[in-house]
PyMOL Python script that loads the backbone (N, CA, C, O; Angstrom):
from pymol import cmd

cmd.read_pdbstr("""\
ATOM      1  N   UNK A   1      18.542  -2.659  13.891  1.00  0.00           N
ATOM      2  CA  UNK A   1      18.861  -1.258  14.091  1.00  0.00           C
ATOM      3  C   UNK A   1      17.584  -0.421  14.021  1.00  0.00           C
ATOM      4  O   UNK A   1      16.782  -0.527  13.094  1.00  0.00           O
ATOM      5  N   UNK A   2      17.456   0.319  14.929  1.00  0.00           N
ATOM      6  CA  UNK A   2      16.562   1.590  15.143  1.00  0.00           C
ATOM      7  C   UNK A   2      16.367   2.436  14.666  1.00  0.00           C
ATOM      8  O   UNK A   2      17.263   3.259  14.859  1.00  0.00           O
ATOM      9  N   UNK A   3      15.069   3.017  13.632  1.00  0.00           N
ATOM     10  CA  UNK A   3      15.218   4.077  12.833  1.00  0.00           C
ATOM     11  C   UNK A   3      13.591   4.740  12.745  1.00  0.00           C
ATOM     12  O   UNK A   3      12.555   4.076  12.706  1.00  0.00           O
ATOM     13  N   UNK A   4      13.735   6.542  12.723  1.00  0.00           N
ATOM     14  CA  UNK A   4      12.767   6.874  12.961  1.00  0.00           C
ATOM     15  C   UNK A   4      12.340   7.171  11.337  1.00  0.00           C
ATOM     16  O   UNK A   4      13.124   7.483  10.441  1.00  0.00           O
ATOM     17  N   UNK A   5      10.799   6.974  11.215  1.00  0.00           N
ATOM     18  CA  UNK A   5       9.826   7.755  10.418  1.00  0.00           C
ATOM     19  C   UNK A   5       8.900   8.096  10.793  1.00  0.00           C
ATOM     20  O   UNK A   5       8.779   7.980  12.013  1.00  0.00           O
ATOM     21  N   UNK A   6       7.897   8.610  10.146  1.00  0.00           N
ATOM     22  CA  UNK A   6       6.415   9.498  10.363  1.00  0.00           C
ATOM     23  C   UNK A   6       5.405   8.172  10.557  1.00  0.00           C
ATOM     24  O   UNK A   6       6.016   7.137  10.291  1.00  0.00           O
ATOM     25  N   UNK A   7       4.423   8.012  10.838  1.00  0.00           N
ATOM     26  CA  UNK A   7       3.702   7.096  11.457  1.00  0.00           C
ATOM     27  C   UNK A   7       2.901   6.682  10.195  1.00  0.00           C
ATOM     28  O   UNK A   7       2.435   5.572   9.938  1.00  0.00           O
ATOM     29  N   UNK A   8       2.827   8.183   9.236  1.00  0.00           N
ATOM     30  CA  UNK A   8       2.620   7.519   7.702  1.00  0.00           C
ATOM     31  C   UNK A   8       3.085   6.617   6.991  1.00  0.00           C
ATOM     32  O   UNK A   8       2.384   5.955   6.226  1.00  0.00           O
ATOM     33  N   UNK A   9       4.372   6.455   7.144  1.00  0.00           N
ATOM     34  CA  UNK A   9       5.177   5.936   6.475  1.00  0.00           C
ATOM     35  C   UNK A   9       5.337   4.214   6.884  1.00  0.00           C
ATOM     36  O   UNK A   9       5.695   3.411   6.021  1.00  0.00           O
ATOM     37  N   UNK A  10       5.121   3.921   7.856  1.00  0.00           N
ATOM     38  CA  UNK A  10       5.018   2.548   8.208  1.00  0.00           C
ATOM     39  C   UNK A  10       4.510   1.656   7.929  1.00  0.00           C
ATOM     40  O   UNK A  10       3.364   1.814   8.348  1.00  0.00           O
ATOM     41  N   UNK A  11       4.580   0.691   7.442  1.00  0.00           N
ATOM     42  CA  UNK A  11       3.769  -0.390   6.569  1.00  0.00           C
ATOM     43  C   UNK A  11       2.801  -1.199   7.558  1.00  0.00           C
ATOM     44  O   UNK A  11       2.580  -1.219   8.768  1.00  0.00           O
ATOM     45  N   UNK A  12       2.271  -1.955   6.234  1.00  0.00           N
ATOM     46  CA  UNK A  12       1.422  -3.260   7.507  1.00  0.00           C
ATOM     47  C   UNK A  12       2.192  -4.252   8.658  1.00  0.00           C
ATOM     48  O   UNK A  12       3.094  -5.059   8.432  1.00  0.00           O
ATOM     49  N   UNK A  13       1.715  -4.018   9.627  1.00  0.00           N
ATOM     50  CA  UNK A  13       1.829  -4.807  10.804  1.00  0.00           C
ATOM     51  C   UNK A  13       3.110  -4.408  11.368  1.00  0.00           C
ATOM     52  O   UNK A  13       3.582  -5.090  12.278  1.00  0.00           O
ATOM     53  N   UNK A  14       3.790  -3.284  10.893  1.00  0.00           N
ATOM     54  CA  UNK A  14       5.378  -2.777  11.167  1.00  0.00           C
ATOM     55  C   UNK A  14       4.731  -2.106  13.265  1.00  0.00           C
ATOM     56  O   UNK A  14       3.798  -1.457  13.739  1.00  0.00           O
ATOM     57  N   UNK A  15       5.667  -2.650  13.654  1.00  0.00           N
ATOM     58  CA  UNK A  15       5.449  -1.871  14.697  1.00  0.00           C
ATOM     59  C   UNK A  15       6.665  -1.234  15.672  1.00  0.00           C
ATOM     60  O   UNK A  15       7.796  -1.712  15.582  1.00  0.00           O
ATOM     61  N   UNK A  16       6.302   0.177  16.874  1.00  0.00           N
ATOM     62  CA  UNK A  16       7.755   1.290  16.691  1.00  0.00           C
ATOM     63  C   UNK A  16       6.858   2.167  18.161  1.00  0.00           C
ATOM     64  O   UNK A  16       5.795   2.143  18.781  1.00  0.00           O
ATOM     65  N   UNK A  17       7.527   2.525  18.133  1.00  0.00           N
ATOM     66  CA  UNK A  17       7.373   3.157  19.806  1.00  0.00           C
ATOM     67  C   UNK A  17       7.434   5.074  19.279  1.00  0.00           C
ATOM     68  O   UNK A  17       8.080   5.576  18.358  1.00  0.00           O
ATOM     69  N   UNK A  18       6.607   5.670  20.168  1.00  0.00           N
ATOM     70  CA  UNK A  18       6.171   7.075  19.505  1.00  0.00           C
ATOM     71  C   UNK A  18       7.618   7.714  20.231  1.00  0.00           C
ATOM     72  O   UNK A  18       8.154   7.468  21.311  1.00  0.00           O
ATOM     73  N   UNK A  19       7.967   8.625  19.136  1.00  0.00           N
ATOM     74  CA  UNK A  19       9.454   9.284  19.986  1.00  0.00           C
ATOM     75  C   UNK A  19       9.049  11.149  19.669  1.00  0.00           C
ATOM     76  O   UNK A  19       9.687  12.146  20.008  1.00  0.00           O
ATOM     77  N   UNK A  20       7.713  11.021  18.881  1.00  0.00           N
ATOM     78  CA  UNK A  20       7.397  12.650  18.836  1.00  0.00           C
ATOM     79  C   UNK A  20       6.079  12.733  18.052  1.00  0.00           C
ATOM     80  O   UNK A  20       5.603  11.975  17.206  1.00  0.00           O
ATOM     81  N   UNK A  21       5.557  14.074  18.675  1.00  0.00           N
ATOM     82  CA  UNK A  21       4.373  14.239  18.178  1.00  0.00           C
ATOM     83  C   UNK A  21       4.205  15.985  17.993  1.00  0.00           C
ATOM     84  O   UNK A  21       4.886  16.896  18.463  1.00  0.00           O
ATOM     85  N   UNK A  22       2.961  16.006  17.075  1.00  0.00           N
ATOM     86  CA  UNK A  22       4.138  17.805  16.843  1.00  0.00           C
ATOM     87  C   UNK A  22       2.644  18.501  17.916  1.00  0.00           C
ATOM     88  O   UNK A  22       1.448  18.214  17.858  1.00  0.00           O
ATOM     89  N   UNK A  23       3.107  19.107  18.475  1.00  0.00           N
ATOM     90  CA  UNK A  23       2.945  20.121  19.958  1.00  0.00           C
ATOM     91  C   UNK A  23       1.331  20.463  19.863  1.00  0.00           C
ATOM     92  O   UNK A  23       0.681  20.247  20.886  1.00  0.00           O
ATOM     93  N   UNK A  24       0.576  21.029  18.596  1.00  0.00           N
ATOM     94  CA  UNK A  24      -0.830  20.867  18.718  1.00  0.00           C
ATOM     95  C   UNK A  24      -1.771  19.851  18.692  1.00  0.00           C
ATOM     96  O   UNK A  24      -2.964  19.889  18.995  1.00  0.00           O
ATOM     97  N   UNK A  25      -0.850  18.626  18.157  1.00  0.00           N
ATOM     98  CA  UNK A  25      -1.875  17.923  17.969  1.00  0.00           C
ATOM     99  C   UNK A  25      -1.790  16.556  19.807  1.00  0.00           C
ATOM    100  O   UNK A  25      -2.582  15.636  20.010  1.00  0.00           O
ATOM    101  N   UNK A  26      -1.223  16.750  20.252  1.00  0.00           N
ATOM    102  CA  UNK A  26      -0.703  16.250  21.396  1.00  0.00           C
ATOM    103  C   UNK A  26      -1.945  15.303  22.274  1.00  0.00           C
ATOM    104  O   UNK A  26      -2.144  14.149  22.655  1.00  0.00           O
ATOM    105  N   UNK A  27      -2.652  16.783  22.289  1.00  0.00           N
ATOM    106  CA  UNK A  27      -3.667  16.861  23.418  1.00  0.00           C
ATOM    107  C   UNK A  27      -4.881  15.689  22.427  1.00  0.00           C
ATOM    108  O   UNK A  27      -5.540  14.816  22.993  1.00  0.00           O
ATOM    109  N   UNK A  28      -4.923  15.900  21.220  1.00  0.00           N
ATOM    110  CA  UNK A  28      -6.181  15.499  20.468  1.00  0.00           C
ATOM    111  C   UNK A  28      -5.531  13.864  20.238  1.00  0.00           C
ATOM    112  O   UNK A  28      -6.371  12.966  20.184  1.00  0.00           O
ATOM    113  N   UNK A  29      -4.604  13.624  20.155  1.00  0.00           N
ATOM    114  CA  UNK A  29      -4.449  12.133  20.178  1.00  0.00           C
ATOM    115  C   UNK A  29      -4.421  11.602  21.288  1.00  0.00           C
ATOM    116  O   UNK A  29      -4.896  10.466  21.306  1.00  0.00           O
ATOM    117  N   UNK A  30      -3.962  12.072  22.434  1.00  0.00           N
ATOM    118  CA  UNK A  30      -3.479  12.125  23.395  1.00  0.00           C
ATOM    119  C   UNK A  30      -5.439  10.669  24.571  1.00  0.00           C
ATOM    120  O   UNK A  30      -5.712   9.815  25.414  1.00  0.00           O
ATOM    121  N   UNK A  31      -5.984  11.667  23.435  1.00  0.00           N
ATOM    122  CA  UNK A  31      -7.192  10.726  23.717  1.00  0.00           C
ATOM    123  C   UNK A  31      -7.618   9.333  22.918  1.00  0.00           C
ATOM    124  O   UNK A  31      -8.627   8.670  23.157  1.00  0.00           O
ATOM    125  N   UNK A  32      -6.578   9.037  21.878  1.00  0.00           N
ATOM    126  CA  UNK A  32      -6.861   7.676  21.079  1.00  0.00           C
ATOM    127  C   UNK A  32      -5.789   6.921  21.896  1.00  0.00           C
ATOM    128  O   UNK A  32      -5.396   5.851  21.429  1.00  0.00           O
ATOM    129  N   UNK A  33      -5.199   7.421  23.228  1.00  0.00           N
ATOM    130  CA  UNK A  33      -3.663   6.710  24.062  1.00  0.00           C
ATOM    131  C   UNK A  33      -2.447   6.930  23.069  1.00  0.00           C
ATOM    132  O   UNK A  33      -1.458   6.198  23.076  1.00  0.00           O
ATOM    133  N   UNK A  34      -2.563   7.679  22.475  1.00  0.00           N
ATOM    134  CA  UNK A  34      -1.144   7.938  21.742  1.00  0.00           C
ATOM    135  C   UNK A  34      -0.198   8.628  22.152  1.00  0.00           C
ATOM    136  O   UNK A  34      -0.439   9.667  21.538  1.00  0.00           O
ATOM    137  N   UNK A  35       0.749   8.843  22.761  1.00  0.00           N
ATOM    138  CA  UNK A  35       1.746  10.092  23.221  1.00  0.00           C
ATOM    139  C   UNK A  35       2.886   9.380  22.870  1.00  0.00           C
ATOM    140  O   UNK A  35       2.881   8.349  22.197  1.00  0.00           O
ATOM    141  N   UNK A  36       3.945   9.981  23.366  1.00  0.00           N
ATOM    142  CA  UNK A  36       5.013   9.783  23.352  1.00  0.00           C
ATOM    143  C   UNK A  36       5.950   8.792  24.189  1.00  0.00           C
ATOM    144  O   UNK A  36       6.447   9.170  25.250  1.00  0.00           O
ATOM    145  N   UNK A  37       6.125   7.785  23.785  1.00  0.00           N
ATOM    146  CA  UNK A  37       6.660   6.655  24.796  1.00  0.00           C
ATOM    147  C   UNK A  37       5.537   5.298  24.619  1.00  0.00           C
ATOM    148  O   UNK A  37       5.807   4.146  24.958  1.00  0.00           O
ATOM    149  N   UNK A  38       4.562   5.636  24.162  1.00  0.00           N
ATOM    150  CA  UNK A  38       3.905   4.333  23.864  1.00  0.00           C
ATOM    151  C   UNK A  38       4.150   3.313  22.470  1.00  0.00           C
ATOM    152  O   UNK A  38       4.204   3.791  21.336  1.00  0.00           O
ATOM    153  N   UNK A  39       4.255   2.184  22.688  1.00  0.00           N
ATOM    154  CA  UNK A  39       4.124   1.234  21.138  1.00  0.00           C
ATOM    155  C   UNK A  39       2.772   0.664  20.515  1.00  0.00           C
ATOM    156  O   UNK A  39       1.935   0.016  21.144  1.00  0.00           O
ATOM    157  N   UNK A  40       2.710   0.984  19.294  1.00  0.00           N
ATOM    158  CA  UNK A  40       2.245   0.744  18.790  1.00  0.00           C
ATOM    159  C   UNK A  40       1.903  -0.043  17.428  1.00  0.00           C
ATOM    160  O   UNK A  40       3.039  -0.118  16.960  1.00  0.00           O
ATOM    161  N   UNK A  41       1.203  -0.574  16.646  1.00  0.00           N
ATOM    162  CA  UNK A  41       1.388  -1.668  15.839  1.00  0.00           C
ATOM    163  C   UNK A  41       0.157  -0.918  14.454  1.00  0.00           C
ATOM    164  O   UNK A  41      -0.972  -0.464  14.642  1.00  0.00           O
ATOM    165  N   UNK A  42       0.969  -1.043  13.072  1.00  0.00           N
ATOM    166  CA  UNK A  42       0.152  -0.458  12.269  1.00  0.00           C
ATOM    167  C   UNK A  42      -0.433  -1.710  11.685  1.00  0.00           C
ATOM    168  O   UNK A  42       0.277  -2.625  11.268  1.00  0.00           O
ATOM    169  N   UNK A  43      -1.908  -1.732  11.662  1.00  0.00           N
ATOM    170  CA  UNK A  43      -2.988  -2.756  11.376  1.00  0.00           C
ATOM    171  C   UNK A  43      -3.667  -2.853  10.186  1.00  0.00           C
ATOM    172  O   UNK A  43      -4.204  -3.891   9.797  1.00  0.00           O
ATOM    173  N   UNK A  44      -3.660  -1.476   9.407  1.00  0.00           N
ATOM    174  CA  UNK A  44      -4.201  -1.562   8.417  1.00  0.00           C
ATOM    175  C   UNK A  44      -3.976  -0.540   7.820  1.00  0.00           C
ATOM    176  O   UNK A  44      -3.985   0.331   8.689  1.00  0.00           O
ATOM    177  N   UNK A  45      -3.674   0.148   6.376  1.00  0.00           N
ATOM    178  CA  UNK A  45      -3.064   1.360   5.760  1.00  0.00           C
ATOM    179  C   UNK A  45      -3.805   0.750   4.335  1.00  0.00           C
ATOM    180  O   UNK A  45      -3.761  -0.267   3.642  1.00  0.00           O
ATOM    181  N   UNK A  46      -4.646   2.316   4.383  1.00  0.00           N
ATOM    182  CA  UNK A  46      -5.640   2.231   3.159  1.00  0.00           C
ATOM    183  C   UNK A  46      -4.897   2.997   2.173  1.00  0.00           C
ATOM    184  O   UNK A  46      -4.636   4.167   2.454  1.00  0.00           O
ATOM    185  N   UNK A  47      -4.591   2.610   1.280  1.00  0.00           N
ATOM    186  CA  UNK A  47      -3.924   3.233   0.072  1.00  0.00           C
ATOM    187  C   UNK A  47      -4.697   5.060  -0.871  1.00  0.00           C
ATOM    188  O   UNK A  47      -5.854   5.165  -1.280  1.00  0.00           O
ATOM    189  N   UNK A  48      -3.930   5.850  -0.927  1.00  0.00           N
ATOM    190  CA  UNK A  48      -4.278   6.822  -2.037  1.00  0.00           C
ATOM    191  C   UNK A  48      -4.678   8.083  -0.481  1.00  0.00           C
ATOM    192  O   UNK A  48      -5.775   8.627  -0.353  1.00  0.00           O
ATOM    193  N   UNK A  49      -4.020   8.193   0.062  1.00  0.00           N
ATOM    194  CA  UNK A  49      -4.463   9.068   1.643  1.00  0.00           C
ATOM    195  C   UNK A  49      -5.344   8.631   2.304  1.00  0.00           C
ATOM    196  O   UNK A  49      -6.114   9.422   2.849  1.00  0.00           O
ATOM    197  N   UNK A  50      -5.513   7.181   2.468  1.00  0.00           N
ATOM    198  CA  UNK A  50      -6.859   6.917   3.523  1.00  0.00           C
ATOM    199  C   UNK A  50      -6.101   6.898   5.006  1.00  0.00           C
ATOM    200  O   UNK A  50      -5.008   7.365   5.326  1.00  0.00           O
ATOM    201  N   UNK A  51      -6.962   6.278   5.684  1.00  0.00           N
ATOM    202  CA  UNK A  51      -6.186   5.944   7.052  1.00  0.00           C
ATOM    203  C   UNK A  51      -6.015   5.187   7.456  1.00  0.00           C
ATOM    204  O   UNK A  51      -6.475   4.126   7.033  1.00  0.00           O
ATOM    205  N   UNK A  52      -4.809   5.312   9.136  1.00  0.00           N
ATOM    206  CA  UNK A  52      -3.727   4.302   9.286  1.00  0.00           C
ATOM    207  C   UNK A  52      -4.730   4.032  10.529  1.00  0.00           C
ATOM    208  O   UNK A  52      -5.315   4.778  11.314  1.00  0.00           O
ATOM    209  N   UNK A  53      -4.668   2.713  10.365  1.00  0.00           N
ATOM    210  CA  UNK A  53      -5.051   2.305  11.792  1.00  0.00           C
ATOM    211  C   UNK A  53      -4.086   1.514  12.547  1.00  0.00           C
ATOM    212  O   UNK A  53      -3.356   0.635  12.088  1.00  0.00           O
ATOM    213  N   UNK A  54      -4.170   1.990  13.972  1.00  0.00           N
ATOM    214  CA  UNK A  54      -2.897   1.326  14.357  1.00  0.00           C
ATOM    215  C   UNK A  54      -3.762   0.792  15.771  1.00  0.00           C
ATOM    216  O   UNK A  54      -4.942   1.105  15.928  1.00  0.00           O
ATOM    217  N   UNK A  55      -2.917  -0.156  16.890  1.00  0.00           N
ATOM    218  CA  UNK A  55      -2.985  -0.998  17.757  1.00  0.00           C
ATOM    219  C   UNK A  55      -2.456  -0.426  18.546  1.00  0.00           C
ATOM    220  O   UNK A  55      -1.241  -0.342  18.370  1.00  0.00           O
ATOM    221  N   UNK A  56      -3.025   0.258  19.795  1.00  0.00           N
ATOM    222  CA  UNK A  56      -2.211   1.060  20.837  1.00  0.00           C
ATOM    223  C   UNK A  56      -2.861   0.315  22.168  1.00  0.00           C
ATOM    224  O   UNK A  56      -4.063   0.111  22.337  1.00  0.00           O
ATOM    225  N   UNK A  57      -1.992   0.026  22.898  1.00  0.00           N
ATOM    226  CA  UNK A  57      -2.857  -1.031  24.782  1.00  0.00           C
ATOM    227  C   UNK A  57      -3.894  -1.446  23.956  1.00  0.00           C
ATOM    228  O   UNK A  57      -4.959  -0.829  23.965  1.00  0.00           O
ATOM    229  N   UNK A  58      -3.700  -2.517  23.165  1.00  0.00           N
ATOM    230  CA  UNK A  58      -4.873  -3.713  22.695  1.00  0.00           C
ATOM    231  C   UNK A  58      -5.862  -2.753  21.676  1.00  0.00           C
ATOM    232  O   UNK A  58      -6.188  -3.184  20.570  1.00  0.00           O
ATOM    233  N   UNK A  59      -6.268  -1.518  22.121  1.00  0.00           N
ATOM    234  CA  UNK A  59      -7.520  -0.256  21.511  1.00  0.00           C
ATOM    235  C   UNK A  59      -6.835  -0.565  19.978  1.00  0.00           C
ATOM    236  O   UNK A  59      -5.665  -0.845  19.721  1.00  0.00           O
ATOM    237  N   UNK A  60      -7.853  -0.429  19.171  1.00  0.00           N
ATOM    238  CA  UNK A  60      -7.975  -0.153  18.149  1.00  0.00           C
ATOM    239  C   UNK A  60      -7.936   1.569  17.341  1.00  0.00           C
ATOM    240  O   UNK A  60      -8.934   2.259  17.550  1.00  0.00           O
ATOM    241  N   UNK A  61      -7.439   1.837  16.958  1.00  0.00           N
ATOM    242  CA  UNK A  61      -7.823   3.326  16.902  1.00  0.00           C
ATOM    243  C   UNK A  61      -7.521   3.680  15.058  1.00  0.00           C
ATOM    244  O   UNK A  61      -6.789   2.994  14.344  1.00  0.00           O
ATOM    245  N   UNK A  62      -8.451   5.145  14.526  1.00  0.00           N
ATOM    246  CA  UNK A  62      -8.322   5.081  13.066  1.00  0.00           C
ATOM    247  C   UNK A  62      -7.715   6.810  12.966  1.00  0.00           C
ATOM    248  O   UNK A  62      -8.431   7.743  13.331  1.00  0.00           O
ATOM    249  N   UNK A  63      -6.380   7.007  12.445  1.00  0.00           N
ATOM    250  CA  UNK A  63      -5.825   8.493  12.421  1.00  0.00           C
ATOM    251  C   UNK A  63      -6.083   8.548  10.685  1.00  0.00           C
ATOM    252  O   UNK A  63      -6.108   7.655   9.838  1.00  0.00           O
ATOM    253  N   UNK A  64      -6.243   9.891  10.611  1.00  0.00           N
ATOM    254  CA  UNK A  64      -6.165  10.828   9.575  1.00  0.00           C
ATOM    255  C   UNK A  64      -4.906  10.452   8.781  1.00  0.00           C
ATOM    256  O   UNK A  64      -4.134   9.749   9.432  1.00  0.00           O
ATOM    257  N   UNK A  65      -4.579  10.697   7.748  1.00  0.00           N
ATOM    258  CA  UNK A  65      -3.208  10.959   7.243  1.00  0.00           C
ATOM    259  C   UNK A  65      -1.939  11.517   7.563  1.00  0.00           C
ATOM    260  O   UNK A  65      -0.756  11.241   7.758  1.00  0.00           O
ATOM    261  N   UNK A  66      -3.393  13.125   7.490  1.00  0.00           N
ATOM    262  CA  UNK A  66      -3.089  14.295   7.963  1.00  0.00           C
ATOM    263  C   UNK A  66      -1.944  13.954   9.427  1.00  0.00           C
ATOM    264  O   UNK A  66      -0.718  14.050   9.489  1.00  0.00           O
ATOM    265  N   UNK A  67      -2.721  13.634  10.230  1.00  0.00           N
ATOM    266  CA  UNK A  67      -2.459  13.720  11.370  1.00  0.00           C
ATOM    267  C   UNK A  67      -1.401  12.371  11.954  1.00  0.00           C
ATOM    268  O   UNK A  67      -0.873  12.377  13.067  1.00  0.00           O
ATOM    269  N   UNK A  68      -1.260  11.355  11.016  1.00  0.00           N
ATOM    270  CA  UNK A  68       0.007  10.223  10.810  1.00  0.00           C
ATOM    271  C   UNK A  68       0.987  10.759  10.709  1.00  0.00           C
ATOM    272  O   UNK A  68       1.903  10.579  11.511  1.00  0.00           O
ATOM    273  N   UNK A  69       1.068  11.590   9.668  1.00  0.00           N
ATOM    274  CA  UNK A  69       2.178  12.400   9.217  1.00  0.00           C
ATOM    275  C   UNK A  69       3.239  13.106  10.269  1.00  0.00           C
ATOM    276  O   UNK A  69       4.456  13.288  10.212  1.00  0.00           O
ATOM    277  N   UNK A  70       2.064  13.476  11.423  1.00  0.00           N
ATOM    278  CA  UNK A  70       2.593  14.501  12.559  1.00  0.00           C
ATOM    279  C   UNK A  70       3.178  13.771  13.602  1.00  0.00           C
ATOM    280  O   UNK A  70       3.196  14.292  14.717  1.00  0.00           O
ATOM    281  N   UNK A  71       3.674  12.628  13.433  1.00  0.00           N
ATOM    282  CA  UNK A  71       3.579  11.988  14.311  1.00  0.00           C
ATOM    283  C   UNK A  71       5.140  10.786  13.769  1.00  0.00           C
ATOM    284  O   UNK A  71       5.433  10.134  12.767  1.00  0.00           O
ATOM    285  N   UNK A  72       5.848  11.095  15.331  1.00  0.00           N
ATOM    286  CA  UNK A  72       7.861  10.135  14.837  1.00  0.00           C
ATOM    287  C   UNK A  72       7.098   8.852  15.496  1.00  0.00           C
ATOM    288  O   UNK A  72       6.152   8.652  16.258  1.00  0.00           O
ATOM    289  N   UNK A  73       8.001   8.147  14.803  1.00  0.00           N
ATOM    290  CA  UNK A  73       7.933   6.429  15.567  1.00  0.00           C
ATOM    291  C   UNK A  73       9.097   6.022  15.389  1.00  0.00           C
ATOM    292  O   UNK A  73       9.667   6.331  14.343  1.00  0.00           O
ATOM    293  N   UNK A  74       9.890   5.057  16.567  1.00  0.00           N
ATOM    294  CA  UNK A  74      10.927   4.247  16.415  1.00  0.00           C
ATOM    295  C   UNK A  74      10.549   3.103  16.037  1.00  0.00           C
ATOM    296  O   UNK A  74       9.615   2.526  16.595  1.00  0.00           O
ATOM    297  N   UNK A  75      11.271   2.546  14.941  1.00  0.00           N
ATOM    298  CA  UNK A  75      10.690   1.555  14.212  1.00  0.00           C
ATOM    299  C   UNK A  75      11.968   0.483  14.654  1.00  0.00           C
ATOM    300  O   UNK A  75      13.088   0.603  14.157  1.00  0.00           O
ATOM    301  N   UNK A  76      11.684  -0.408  15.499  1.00  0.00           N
ATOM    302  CA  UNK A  76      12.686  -1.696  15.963  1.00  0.00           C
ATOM    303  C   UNK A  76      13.236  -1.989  14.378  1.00  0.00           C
ATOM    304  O   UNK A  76      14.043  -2.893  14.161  1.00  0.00           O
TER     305      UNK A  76
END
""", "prot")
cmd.dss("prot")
cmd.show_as("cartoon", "prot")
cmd.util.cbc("prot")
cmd.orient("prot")
């Protein structure tokens, strides 16, 4: 069953397809291939607010907290 959280919230190696992203930050991820409709795979989550790195088309990419937070995923 299918269920959404924040992109923070996803553990290691959990992976979920983007179903929202909040409206300013769009454009600025929009360049790590992140939008809405893509899957992605969380790779590594540094504990105490560090950052999430996740697996988007093979790219490697490293988000903010901050900016995890802003961000829905469908989690298969």
């Amino acid at each position: 069953m299918a269920m959404e959280r924040k992109l923070s919230e996803m553990d290691y190696d959990e992976e979920g397809t983007v179903t929202e992203i909040e409206e300013y930050l769009r454009r600025r991820v929009a360049g790590m291939g992140i939008r809405v409709g893509k899957k992605l795979r969380v790779v590594t989550k540094q504990p105490i607010k560090g950052p999430v790195d996740v697996i988007v088309d093979g790219a490697e990419t490293s988000l903010g907290l901050d900016m995890a937070e802003k961000i829905t995923v469908e989690v298969a």
